[in-house]
N, CA, C and O atoms as a Maestro MAE file, in Angstrom:
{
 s_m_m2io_version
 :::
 2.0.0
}

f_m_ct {
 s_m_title
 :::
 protein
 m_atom[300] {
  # First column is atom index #
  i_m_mmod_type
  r_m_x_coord
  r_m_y_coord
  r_m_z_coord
  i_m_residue_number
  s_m_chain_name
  s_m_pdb_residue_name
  s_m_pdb_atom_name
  i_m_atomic_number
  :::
  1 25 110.226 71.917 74.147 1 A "UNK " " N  " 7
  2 3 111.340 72.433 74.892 1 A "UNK " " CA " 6
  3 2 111.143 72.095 76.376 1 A "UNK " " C  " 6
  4 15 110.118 72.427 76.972 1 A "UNK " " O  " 8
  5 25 112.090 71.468 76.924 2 A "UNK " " N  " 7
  6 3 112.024 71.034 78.685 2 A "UNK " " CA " 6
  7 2 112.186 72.441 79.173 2 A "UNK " " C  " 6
  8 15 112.908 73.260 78.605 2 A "UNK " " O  " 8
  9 25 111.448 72.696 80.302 3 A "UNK " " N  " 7
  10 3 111.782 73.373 81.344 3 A "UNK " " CA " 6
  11 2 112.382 72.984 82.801 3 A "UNK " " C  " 6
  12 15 112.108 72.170 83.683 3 A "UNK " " O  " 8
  13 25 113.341 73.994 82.586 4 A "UNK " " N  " 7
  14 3 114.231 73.374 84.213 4 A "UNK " " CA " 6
  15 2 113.211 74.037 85.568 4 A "UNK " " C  " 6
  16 15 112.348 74.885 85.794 4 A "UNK " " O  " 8
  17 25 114.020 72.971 86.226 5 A "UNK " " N  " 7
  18 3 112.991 73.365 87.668 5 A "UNK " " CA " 6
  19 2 114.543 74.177 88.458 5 A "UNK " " C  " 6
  20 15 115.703 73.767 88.466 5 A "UNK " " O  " 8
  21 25 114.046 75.219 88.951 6 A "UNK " " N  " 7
  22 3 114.741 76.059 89.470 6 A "UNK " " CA " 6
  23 2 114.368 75.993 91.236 6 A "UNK " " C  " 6
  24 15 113.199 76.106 91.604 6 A "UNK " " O  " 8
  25 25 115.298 75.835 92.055 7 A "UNK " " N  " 7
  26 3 114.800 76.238 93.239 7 A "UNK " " CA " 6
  27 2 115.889 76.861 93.940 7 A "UNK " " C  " 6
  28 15 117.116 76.845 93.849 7 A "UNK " " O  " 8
  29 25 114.559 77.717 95.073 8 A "UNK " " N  " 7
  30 3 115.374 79.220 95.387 8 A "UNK " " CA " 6
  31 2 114.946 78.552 97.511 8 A "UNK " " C  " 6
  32 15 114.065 77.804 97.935 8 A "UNK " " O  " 8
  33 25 115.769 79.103 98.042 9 A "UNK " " N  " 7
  34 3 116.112 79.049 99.300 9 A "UNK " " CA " 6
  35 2 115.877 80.618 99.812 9 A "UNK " " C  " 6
  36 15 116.722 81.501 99.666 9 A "UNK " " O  " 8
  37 25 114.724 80.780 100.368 10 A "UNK " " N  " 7
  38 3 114.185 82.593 100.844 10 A "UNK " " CA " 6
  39 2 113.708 82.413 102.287 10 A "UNK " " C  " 6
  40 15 113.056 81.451 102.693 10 A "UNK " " O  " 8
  41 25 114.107 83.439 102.993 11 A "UNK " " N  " 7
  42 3 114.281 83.407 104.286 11 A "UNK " " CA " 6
  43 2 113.621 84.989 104.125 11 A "UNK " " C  " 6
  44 15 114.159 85.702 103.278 11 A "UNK " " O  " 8
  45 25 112.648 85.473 104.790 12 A "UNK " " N  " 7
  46 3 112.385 86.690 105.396 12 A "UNK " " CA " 6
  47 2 111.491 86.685 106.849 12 A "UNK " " C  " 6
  48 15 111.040 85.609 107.242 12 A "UNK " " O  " 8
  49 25 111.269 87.845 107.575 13 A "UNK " " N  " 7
  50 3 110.515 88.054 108.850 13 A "UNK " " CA " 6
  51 2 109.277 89.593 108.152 13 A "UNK " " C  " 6
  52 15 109.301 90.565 107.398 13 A "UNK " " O  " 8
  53 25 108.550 88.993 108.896 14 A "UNK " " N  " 7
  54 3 107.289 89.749 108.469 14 A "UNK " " CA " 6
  55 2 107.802 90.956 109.363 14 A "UNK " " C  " 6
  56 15 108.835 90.819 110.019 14 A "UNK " " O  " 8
  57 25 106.966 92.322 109.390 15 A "UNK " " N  " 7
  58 3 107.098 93.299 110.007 15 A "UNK " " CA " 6
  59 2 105.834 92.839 111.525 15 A "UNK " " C  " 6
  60 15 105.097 91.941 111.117 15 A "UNK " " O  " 8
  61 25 105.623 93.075 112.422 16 A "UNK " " N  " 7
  62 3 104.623 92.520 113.594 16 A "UNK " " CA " 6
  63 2 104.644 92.836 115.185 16 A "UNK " " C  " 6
  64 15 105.315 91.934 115.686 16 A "UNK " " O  " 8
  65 25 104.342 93.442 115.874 17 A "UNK " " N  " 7
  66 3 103.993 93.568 117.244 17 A "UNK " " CA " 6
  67 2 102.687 93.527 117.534 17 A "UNK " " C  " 6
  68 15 101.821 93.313 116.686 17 A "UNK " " O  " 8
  69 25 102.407 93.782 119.079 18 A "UNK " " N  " 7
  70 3 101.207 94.015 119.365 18 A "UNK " " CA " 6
  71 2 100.072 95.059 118.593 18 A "UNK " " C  " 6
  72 15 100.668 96.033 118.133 18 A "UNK " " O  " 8
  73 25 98.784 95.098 118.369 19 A "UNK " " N  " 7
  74 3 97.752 96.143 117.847 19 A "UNK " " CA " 6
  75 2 98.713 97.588 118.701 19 A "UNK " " C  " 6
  76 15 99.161 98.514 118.025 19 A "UNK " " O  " 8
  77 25 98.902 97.516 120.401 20 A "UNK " " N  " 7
  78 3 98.935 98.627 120.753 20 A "UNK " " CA " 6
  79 2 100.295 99.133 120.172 20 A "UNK " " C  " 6
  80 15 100.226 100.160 119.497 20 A "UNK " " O  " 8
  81 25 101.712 98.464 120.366 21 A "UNK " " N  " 7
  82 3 102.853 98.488 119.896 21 A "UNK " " CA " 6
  83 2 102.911 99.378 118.826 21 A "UNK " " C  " 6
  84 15 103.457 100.464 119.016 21 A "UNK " " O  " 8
  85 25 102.321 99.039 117.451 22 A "UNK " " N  " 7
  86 3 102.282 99.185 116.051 22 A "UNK " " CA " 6
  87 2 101.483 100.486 115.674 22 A "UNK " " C  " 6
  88 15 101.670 101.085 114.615 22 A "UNK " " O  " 8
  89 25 100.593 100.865 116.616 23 A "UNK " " N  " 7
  90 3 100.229 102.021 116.760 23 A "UNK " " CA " 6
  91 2 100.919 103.043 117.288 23 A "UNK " " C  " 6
  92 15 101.115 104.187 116.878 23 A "UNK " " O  " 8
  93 25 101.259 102.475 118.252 24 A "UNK " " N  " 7
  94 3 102.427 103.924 118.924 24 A "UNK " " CA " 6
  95 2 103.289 104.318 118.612 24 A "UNK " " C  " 6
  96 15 103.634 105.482 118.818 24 A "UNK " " O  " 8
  97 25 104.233 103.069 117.719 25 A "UNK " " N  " 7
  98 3 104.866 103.445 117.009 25 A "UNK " " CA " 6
  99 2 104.729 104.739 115.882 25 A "UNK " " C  " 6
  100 15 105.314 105.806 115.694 25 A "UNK " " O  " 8
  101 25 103.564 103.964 115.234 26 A "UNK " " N  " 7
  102 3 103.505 104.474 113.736 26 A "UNK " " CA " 6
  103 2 103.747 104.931 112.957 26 A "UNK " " C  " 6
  104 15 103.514 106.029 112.453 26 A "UNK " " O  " 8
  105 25 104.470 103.806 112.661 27 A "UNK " " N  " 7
  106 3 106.168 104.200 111.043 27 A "UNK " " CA " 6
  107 2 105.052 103.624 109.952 27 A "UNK " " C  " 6
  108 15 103.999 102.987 109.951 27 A "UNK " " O  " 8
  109 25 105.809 104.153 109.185 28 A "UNK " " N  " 7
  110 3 105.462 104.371 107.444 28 A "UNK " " CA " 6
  111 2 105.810 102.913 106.764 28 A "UNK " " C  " 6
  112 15 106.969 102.760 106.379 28 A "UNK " " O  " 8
  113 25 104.629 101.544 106.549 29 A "UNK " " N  " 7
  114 3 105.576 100.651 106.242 29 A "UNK " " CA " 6
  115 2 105.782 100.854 104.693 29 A "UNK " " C  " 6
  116 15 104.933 101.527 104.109 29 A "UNK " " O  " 8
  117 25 106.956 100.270 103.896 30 A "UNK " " N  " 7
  118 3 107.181 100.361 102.402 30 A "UNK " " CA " 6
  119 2 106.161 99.750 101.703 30 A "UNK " " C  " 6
  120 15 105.567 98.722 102.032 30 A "UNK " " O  " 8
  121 25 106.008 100.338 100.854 31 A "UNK " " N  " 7
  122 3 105.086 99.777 99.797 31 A "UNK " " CA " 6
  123 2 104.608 98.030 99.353 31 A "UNK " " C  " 6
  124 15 105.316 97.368 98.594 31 A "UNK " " O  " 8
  125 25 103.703 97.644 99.786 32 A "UNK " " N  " 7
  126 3 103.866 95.823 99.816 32 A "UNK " " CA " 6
  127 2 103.715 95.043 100.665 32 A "UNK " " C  " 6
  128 15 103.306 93.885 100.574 32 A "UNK " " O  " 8
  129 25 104.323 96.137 102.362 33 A "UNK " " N  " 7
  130 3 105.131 95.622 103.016 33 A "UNK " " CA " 6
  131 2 103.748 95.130 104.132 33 A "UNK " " C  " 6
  132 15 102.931 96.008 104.406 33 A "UNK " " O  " 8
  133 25 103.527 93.483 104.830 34 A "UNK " " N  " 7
  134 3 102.527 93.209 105.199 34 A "UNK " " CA " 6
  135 2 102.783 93.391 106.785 34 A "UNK " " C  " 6
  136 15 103.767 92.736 107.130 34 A "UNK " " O  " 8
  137 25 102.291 93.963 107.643 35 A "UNK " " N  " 7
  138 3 102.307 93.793 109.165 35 A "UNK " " CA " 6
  139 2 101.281 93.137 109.894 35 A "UNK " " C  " 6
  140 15 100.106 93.503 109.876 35 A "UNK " " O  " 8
  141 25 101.685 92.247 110.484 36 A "UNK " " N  " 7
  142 3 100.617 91.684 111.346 36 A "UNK " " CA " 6
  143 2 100.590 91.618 112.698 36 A "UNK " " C  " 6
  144 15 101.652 91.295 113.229 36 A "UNK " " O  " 8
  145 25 99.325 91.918 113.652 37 A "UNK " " N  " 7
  146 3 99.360 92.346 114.884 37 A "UNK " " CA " 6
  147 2 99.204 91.139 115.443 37 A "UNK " " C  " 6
  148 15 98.378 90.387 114.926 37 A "UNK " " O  " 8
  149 25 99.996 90.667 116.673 38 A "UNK " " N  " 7
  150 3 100.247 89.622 116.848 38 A "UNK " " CA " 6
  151 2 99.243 88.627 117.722 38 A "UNK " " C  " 6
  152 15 98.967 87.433 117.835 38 A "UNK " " O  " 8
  153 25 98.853 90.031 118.307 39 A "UNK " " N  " 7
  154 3 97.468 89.885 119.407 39 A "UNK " " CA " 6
  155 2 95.804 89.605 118.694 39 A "UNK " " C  " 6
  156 15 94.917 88.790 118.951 39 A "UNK " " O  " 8
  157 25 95.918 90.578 117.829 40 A "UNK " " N  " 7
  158 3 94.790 90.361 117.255 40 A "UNK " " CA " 6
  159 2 94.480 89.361 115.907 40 A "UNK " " C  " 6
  160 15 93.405 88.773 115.784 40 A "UNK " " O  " 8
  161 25 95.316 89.287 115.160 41 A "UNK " " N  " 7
  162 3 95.972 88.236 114.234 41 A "UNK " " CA " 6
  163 2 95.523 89.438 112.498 41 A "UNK " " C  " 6
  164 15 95.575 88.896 111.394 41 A "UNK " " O  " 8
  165 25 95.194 90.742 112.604 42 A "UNK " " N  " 7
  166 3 94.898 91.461 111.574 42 A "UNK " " CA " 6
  167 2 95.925 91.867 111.071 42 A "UNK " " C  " 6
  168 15 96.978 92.061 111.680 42 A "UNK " " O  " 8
  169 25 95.688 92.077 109.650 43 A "UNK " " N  " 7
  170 3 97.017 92.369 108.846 43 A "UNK " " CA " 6
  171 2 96.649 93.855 107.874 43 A "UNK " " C  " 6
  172 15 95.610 94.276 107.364 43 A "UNK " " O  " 8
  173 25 97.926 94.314 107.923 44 A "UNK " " N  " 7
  174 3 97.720 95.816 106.927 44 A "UNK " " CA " 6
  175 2 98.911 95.461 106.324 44 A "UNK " " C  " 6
  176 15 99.846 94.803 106.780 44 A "UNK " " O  " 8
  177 25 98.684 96.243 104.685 45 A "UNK " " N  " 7
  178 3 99.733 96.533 103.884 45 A "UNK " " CA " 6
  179 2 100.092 97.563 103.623 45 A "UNK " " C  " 6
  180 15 99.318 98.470 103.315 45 A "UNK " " O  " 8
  181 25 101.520 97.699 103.688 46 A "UNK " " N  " 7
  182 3 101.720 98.845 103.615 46 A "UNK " " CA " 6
  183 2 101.613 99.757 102.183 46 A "UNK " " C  " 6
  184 15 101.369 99.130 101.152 46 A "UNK " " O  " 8
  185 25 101.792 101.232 102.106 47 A "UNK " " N  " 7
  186 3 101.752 101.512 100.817 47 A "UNK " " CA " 6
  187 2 102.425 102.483 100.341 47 A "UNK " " C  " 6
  188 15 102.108 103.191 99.384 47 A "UNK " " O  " 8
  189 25 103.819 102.577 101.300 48 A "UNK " " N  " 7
  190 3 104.894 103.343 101.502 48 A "UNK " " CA " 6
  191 2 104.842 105.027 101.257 48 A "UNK " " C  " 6
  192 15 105.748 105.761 100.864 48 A "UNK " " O  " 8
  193 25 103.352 105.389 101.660 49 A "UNK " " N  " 7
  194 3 102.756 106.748 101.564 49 A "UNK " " CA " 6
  195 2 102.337 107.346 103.192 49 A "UNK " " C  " 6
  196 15 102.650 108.405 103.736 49 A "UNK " " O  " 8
  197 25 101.450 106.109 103.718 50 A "UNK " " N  " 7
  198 3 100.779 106.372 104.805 50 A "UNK " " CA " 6
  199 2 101.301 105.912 106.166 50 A "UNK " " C  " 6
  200 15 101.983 104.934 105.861 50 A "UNK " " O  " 8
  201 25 101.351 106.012 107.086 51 A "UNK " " N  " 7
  202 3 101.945 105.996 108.500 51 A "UNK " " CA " 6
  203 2 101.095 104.570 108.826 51 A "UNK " " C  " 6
  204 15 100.019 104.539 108.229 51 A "UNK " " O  " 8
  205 25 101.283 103.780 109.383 52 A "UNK " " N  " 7
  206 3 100.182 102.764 110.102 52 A "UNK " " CA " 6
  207 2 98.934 102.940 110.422 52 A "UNK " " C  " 6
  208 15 98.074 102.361 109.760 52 A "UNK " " O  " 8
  209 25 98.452 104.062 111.875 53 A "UNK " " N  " 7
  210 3 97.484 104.587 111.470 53 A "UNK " " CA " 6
  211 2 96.390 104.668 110.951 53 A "UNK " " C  " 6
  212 15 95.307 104.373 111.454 53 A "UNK " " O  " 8
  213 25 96.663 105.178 109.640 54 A "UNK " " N  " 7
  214 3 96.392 105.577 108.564 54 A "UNK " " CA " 6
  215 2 95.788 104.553 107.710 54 A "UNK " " C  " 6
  216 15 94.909 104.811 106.888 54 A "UNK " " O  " 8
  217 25 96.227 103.496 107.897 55 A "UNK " " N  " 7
  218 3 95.926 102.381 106.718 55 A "UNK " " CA " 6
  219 2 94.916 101.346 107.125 55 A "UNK " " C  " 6
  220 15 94.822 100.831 108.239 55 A "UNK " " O  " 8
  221 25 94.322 101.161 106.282 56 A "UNK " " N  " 7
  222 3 93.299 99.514 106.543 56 A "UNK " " CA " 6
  223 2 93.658 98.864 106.531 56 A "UNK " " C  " 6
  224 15 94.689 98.584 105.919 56 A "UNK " " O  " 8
  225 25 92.717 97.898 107.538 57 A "UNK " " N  " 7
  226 3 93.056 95.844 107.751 57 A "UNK " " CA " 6
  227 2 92.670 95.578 106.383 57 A "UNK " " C  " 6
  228 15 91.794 96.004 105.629 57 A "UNK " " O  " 8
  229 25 93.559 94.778 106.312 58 A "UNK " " N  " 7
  230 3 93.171 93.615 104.696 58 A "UNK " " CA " 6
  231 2 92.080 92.579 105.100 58 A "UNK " " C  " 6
  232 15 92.173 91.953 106.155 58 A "UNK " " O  " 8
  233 25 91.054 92.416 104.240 59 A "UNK " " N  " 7
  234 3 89.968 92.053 104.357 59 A "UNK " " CA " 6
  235 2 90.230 90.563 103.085 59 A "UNK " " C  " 6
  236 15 91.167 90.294 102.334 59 A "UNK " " O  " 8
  237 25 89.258 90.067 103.284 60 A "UNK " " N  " 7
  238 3 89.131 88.599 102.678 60 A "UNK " " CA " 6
  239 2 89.726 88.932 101.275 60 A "UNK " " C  " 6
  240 15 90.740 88.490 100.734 60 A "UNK " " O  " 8
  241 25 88.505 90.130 100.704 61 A "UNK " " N  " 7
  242 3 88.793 90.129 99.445 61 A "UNK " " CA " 6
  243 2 89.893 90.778 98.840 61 A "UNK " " C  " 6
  244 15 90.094 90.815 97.626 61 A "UNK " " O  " 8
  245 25 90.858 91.476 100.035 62 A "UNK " " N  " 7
  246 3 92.123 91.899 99.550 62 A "UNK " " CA " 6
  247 2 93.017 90.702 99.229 62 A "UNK " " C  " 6
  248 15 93.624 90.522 98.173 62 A "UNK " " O  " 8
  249 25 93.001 89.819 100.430 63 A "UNK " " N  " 7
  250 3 93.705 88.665 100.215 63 A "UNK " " CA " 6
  251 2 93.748 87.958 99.306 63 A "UNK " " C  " 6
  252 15 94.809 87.482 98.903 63 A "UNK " " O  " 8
  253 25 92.493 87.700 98.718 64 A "UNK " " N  " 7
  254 3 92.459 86.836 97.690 64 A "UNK " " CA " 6
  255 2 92.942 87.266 96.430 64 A "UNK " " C  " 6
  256 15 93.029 86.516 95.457 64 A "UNK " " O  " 8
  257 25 93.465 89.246 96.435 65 A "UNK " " N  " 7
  258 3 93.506 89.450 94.927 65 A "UNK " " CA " 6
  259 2 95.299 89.395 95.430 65 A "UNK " " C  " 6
  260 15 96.042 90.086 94.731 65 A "UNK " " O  " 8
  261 25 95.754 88.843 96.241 66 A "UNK " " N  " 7
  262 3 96.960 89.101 96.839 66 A "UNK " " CA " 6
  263 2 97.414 87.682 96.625 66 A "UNK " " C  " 6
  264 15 98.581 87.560 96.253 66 A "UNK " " O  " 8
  265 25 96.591 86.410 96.819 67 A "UNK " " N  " 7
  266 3 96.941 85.027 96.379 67 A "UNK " " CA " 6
  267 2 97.159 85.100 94.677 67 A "UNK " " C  " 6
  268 15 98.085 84.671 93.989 67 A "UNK " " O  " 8
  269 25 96.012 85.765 94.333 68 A "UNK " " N  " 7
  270 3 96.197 85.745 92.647 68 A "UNK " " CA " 6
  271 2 97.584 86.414 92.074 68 A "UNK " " C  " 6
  272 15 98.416 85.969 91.283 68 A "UNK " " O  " 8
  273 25 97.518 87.447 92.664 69 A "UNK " " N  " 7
  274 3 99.374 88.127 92.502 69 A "UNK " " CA " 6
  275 2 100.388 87.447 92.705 69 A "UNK " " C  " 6
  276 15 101.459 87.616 92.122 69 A "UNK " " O  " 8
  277 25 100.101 86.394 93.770 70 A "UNK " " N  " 7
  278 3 101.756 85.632 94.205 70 A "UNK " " CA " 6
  279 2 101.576 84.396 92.844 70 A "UNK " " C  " 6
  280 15 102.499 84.170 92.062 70 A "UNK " " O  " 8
  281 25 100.413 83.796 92.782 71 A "UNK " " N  " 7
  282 3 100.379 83.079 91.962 71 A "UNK " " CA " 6
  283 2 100.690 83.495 90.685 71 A "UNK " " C  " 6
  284 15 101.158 82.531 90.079 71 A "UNK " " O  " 8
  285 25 100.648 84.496 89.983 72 A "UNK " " N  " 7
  286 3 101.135 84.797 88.450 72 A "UNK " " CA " 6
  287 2 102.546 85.404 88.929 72 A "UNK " " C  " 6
  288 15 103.074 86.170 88.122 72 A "UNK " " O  " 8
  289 25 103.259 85.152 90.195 73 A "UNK " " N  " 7
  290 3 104.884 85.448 90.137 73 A "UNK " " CA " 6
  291 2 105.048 84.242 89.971 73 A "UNK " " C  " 6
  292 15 105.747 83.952 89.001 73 A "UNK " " O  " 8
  293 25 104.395 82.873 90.966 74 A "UNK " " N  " 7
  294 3 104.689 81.696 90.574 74 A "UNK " " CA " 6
  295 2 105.130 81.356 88.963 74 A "UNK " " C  " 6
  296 15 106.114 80.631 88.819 74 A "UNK " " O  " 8
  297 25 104.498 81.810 87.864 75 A "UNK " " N  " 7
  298 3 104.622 81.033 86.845 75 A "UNK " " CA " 6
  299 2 105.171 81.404 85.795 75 A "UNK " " C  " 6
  300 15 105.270 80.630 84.843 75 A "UNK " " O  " 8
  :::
 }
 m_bond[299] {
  # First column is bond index #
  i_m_from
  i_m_to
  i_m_order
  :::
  1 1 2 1
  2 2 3 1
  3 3 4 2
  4 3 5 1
  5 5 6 1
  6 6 7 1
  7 7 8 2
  8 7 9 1
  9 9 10 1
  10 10 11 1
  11 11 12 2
  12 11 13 1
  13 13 14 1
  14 14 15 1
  15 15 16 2
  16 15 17 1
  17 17 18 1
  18 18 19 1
  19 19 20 2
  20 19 21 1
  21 21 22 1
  22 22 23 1
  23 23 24 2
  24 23 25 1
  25 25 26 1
  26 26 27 1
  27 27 28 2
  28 27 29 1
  29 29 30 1
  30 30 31 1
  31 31 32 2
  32 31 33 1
  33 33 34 1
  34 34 35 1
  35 35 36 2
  36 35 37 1
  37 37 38 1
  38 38 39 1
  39 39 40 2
  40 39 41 1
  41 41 42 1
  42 42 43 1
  43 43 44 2
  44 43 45 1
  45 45 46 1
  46 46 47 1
  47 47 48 2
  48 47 49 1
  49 49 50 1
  50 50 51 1
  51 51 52 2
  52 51 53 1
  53 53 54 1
  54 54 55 1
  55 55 56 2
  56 55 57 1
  57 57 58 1
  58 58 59 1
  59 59 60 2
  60 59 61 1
  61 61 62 1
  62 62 63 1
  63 63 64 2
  64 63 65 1
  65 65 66 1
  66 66 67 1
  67 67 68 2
  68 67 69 1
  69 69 70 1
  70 70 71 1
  71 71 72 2
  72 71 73 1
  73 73 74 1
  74 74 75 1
  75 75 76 2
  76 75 77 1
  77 77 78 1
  78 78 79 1
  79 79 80 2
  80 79 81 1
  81 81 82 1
  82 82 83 1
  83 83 84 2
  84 83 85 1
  85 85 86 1
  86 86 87 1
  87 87 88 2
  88 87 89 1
  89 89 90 1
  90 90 91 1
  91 91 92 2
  92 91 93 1
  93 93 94 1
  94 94 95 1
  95 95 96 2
  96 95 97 1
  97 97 98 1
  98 98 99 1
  99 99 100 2
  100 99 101 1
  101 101 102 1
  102 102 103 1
  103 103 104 2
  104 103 105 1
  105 105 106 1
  106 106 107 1
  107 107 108 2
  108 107 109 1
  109 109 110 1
  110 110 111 1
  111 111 112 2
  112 111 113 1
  113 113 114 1
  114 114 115 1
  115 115 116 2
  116 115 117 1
  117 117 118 1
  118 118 119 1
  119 119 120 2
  120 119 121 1
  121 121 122 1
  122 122 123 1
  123 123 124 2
  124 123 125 1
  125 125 126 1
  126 126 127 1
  127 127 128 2
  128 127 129 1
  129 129 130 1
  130 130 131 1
  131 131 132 2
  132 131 133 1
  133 133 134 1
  134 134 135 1
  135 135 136 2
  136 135 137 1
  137 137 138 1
  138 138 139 1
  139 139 140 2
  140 139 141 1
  141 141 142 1
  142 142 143 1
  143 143 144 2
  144 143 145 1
  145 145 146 1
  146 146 147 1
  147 147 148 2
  148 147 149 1
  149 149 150 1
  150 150 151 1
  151 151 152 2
  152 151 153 1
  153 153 154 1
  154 154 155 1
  155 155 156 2
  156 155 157 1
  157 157 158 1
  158 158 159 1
  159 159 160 2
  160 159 161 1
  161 161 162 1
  162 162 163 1
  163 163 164 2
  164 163 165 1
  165 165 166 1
  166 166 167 1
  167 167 168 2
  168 167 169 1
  169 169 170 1
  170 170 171 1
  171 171 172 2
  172 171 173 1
  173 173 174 1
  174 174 175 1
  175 175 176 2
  176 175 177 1
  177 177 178 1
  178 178 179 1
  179 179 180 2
  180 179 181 1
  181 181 182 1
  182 182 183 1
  183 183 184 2
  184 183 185 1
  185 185 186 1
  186 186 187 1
  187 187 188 2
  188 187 189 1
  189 189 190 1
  190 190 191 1
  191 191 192 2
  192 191 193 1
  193 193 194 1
  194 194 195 1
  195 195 196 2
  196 195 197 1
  197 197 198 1
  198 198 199 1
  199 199 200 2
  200 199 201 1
  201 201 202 1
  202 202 203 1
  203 203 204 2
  204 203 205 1
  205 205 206 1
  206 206 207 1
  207 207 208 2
  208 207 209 1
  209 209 210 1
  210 210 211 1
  211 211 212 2
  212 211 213 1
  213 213 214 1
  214 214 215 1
  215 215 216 2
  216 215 217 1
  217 217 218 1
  218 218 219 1
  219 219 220 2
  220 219 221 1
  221 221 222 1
  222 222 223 1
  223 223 224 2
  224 223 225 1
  225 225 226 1
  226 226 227 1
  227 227 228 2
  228 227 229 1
  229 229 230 1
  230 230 231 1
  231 231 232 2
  232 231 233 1
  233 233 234 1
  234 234 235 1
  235 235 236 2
  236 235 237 1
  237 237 238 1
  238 238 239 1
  239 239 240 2
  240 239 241 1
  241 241 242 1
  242 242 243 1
  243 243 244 2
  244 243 245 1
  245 245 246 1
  246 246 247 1
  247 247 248 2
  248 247 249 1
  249 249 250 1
  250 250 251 1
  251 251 252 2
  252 251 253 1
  253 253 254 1
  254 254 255 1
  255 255 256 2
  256 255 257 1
  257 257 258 1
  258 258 259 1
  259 259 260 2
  260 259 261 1
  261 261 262 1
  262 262 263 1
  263 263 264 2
  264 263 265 1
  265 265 266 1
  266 266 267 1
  267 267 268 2
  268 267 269 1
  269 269 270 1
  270 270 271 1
  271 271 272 2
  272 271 273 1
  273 273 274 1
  274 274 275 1
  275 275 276 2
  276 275 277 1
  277 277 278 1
  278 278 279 1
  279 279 280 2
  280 279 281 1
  281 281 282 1
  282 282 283 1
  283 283 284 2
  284 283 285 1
  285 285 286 1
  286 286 287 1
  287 287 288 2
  288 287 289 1
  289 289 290 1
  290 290 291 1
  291 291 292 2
  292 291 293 1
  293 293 294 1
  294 294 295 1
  295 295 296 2
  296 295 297 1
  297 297 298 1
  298 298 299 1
  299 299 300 2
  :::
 }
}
């Protein structure tokens, strides 16, 4: 059986300001949702529970279980 190749056209903006910005703020991001500080180049995910704050930098080994996730949407 052929499989069709499907292609999709996706446009989004990350959530992102400064370390100090993103702190002062400190809104609640949605569940998933990745912010990155623009100054420092660190990233948190959100987990639509906790305030910014609140949450940890994603570390190597978060990332990588985060490549493996996009990759089994890939297929």
């Amino acid at each position: 059986m052929d499989k069709k190749q499907i292609t999709y056209s996706v446009s989004f903006a990350l959530r992102r300001g400064t370390a100090l910005d993103l702190f002062t703020v400190n809104e609640t991001p949605k569940a998933g949702e990745p912010i990155i500080e623009t100054d420092t180049l660190k990233i948190k995910i959100g987990d639509g529970e906790h305030p910014y704050n609140e949450l940890n930098y994603v570390g190597a080994e978060e990332l990588s279980t985060l490549e493996v996730d996009i990759t089994k949407l890939q297929d």
